[in-house]
C-alpha positions in Angstrom: 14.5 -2.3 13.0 13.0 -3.2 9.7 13.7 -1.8 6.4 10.6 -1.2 3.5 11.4 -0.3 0.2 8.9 0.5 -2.5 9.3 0.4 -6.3 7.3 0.2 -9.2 5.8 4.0 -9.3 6.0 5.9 -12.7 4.2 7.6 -14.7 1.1 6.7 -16.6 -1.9 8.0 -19.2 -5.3 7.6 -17.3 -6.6 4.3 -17.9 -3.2 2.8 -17.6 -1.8 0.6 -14.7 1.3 0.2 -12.7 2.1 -2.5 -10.1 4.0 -1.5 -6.8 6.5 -3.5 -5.0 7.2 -3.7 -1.3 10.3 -5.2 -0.4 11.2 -6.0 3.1 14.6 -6.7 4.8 14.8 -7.1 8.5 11.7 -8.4 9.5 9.2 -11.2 8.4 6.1 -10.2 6.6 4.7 -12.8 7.2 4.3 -11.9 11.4 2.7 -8.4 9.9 -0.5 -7.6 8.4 0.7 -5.0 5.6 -1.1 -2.1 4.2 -0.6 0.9 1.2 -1.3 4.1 1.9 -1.2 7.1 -0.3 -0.9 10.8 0.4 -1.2 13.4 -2.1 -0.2 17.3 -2.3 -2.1 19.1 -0.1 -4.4 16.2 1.7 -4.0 13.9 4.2 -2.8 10.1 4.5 -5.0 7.5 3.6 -5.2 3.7 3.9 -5.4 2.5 0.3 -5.4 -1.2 0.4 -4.7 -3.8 3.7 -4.1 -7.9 4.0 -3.7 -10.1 7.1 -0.7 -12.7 7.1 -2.4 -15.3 5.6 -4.0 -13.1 2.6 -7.3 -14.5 3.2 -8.8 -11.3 4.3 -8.3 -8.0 2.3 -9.9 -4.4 2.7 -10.4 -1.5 -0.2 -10.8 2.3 0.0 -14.4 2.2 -1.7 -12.2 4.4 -4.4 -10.3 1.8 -5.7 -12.5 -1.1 -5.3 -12.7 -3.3 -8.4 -9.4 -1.1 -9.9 -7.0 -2.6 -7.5 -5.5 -5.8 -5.7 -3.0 -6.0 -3.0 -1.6 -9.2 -2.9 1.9 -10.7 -0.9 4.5 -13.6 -1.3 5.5 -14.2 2.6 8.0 -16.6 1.1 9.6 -13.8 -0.9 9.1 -10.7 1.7 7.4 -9.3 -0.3 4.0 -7.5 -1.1 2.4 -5.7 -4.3 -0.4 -3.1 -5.2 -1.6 -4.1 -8.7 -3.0 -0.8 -9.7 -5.5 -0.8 -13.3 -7.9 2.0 -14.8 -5.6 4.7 -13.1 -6.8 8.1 -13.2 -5.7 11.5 -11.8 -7.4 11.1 -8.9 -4.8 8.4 -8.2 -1.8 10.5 -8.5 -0.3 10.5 -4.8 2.9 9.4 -3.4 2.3 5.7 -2.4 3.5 4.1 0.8 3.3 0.9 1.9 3.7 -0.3 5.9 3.9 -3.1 8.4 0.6 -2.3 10.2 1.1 -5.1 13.4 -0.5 -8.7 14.1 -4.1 -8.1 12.7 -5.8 -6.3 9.8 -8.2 -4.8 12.4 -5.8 -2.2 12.9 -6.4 -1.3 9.7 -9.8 -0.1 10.2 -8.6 2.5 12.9 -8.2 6.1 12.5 -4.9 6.5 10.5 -3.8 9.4 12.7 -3.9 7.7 15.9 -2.6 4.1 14.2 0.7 5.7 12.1 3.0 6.0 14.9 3.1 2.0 15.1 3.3 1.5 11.6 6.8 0.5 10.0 6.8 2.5 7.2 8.6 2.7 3.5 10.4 6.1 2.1 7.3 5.8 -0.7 7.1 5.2 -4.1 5.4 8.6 -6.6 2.3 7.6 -8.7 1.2 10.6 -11.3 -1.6 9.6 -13.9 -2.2 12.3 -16.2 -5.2 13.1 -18.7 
């Protein structure tokens, strides 16, 4: 079984940015479309960010659109959230996860789709005021 590991959370000031790291060992990345999800206190999961293998296709919460980019290195493992104009609203614990062959899988209910998902141990995100 694979191993995710992210880094790169912190804290920030509103307005600030942070870029997350997702590390894999034990699988290829490059046979996975990858996702970040985030979950704060109190509310549910959420799909943050996806990207097929190749990179050429990419999907946004409408939340973050135009504040973030998800991006990957297959030759390095590796994927990133680059994260800019945070705000509070942003402050979750951030998760990112091996979501299967296609990025379509993205688009389906998180509830149902979670249980396939190889998932990371998280990385905490607080922006404050």
């Amino acid at each position: 079984q694979g191993q995710l590991v992210e880094s790169g959370g912190g804290s920030v000031q509103t307005g600030g940015s942070l870029r997350l790291v997702c590390t894999a060992s034990g699988l290829t990345l490059e046979d996975y479309a990858m996702g970040w999800f985030r979950q704060a206190p109190g509310k549910e999961r959420e799909t943050v960010s996806c990207i097929n293998w190749s990179s050429s296709q990419t999907t946004y919460v409408d939340s973050v659109k135009g504040r973030f980019t998800i991006s990957r290195d297959n030759a390095k493992n590796t994927l990133y959230l680059e994260m800019n104009k945070l705000t509070p609203d942003d402050t979750a614990m951030y998760y990112c996860a091996a979501v299967g062959s296609t990025i379509k899988r993205c688009g389906r209910p998180l509830k149902e789709e979670a249980q396939y998902y190889t998932w990371g141990q998280g990385t905490q995100v607080t922006v404050s005021s």
